[in-house]
C-alpha positions as CSV (number, residue, x, y, z in Angstrom):
1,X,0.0,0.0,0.0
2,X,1.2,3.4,-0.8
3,X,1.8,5.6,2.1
4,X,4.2,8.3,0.9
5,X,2.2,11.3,-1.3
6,X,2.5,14.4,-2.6
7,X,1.0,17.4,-0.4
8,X,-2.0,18.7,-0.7
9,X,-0.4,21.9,-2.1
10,X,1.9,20.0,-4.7
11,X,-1.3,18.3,-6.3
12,X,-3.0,21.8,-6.4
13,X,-0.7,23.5,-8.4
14,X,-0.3,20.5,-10.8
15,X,-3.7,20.3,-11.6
16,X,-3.6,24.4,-12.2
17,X,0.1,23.5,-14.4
18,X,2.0,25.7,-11.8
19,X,4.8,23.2,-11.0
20,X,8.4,23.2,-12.6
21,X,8.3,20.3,-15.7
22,X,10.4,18.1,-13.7
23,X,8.3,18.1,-10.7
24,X,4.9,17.6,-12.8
25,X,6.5,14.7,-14.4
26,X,6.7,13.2,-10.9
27,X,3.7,14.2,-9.9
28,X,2.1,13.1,-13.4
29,X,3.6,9.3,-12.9
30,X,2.7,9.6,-9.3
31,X,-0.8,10.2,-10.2
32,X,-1.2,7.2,-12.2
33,X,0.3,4.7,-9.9
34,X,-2.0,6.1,-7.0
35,X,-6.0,5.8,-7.2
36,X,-5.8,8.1,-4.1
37,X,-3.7,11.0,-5.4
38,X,-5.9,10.8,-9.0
39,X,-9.2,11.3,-7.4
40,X,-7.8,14.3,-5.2
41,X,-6.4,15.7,-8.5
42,X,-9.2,14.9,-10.8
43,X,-11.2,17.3,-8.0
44,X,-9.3,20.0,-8.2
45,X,-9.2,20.1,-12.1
46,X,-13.3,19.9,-11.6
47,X,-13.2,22.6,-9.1
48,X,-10.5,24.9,-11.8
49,X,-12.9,24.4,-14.3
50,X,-16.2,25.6,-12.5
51,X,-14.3,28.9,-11.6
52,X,-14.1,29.0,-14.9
53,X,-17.2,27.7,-17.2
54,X,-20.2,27.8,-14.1
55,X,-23.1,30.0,-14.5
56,X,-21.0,32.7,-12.8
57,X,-18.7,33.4,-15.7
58,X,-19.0,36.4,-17.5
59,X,-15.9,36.6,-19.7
60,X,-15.7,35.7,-23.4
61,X,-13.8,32.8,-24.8
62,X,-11.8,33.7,-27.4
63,X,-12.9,31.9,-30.1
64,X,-16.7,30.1,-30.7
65,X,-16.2,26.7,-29.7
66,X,-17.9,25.1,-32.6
67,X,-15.8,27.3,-35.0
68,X,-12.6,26.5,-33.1
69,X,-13.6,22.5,-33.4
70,X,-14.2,23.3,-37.2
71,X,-10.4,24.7,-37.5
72,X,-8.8,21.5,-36.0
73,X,-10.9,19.4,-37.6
74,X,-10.1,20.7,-41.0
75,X,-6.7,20.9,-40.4
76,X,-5.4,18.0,-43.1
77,X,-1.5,18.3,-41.8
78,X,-2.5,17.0,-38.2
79,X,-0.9,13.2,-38.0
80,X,-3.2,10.5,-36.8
81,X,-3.4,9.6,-33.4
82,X,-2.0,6.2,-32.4
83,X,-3.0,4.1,-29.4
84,X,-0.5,4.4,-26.2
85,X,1.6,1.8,-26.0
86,X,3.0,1.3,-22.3
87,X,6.6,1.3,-22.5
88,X,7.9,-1.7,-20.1
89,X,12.0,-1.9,-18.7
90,X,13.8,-5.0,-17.9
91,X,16.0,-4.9,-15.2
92,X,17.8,-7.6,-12.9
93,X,15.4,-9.9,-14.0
94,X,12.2,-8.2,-13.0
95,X,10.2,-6.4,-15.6
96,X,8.4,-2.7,-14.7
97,X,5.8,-0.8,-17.1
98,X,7.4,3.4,-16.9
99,X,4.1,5.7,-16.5
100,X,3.7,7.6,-19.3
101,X,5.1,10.6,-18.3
102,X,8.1,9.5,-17.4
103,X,8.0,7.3,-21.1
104,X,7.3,10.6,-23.1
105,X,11.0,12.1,-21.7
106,X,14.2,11.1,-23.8
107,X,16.6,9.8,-21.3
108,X,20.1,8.5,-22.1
109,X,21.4,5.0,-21.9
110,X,21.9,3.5,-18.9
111,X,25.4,3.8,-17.4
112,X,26.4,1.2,-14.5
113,X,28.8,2.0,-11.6
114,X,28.5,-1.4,-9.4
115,X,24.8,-2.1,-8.2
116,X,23.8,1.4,-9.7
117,X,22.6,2.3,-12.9
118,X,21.4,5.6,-14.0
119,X,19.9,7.3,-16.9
120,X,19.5,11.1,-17.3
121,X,16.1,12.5,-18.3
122,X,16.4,15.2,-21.1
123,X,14.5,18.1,-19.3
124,X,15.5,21.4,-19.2
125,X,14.7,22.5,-15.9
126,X,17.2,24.7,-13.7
127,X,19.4,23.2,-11.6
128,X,16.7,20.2,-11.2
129,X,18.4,17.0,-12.5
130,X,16.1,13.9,-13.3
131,X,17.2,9.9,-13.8
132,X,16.0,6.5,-13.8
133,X,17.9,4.8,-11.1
134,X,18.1,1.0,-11.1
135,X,19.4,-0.5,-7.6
136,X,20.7,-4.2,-8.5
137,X,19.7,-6.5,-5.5
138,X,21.8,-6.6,-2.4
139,X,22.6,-3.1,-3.2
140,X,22.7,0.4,-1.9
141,X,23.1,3.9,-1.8
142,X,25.9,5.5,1.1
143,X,24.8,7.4,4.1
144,X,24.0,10.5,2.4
145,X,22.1,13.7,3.1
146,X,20.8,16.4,1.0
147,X,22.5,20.0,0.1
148,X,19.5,20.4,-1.8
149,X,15.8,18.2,-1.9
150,X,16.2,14.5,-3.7
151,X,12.5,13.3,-4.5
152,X,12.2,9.6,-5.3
153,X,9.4,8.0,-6.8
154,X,9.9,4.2,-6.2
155,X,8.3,2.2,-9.8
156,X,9.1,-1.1,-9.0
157,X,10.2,-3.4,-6.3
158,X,11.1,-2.2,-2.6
159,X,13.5,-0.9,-0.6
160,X,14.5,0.8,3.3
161,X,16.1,2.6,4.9
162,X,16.4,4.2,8.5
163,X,12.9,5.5,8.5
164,X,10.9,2.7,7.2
165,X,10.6,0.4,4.1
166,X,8.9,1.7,0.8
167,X,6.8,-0.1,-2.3
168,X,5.8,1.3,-5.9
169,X,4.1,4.7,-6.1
170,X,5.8,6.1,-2.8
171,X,6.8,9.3,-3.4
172,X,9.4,10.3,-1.2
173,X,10.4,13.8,-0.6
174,X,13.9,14.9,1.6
175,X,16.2,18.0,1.8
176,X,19.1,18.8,4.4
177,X,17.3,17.9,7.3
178,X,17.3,14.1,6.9
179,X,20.0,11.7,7.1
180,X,19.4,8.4,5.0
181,X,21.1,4.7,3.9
182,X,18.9,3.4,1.0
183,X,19.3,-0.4,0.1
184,X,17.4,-2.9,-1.2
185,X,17.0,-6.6,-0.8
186,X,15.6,-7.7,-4.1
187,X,16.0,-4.7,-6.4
188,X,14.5,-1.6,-7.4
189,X,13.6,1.0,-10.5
190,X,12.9,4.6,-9.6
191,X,12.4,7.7,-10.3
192,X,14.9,10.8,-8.9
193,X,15.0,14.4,-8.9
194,X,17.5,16.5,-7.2
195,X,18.8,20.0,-7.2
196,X,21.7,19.9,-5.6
197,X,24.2,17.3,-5.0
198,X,24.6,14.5,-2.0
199,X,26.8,15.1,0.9
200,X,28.2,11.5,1.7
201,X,28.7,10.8,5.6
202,X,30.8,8.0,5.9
203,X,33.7,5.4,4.6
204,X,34.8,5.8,0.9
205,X,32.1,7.8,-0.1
206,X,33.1,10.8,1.2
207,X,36.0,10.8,-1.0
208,X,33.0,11.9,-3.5
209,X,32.3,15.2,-1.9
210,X,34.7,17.7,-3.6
211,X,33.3,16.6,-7.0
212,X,29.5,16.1,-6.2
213,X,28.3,19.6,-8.0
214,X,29.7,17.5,-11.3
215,X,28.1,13.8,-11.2
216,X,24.9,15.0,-9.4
């Protein structure tokens, strides 16, 4: 069962389309994984459009609606719509389906350093960096916290860590004030988003700090 959600606020603004693109593509893929968080946003999208089209409104739309349906329809150069195909990964032997807005984002290959695997998203967002992040079984991430917020959105499999174990659709949201050792037993596919690179707290890892700004 899911337990980990976006706020209240979060789905607000991404059913109004004020978020950041990489955070709505979290949200987005959250969203479908979690019957919950759809119905809460399908309510606010019904609630954005009565401020807008109940018998209140007085504005004008800019453009008759049957005119406007007579321009698209008439429009010969529009390619034909083809039925969504759910894009599926293969990964240490288990197999997830990517929710479609993760799918729709071109992401690089893969690129393995021990258990890890990580492929960059292709978004253009800031100093917001999103990858898929395969964990190979038996494997995990350093004692790590945050200079910035990381935000993981677990697709597949499970893992823990000092606050609790996690399943598909958790969305899990941290920033400097948390203090974390993510591993997993049997493996795991998710979804990251960071702004700022991991401080490592112990061991080896720490030998990674000076350069973290550059593989973050």
């Amino acid at each position: 069962m899911i337990k980990h959600h976006p706020t209240l606020e979060m789905l607000e603004q991404f059913s109004q389309g004020a978020l950041p693109a990489s955070l709505s593509v979290a949200i987005s893929a959250h969203v479908e994984m979690c019957p919950c968080c759809a119905k809460k946003v399908a309510a606010y999208e019904l609630e954005n459009s009565n401020m807008v089209f109940d018998d209140g409104f007085t504005g004008e739309l800019d453009m008759d609606f049957d005119q406007m349906m007579s321009s698209i329809t008439a429009d010969s150069s529009a390619d034909v719509a083809k039925a969504y195909e759910p894009e599926v990964i293969e990964y240490h032997n288990a197999k997830a389906i990517v929710p479609r807005a993760i799918a729709s984002v071109t992401r690089s290959n893969f690129s393995h350093v021990g258990k890890l695997s990580r492929a960059r998203l292709e978004l253009d967002d800031g100093d917001a960096r999103a990858s898929l992040l395969q964990i190979a079984p038996g494997g995990e991430i350093p004692n790590h916290t945050h200079t910035g917020f990381e935000l993981t959105l677990l697709l597949d499999g499970s893992f823990e860590d000092e606050s609790g174990s996690y399943v598909a659709g958790d969305f899990i949201w941290l920033d400097g004030r948390h203090s974390h050792t993510p591993k997993t037993k049997d493996g795991c596919l998710c979804f990251t988003l960071v702004n700022s690179a991991l401080h490592f707290n112990k061991g080896l890892s720490k030998l990674l700090n000076p350069i973290g700004n550059l593989i973050y």
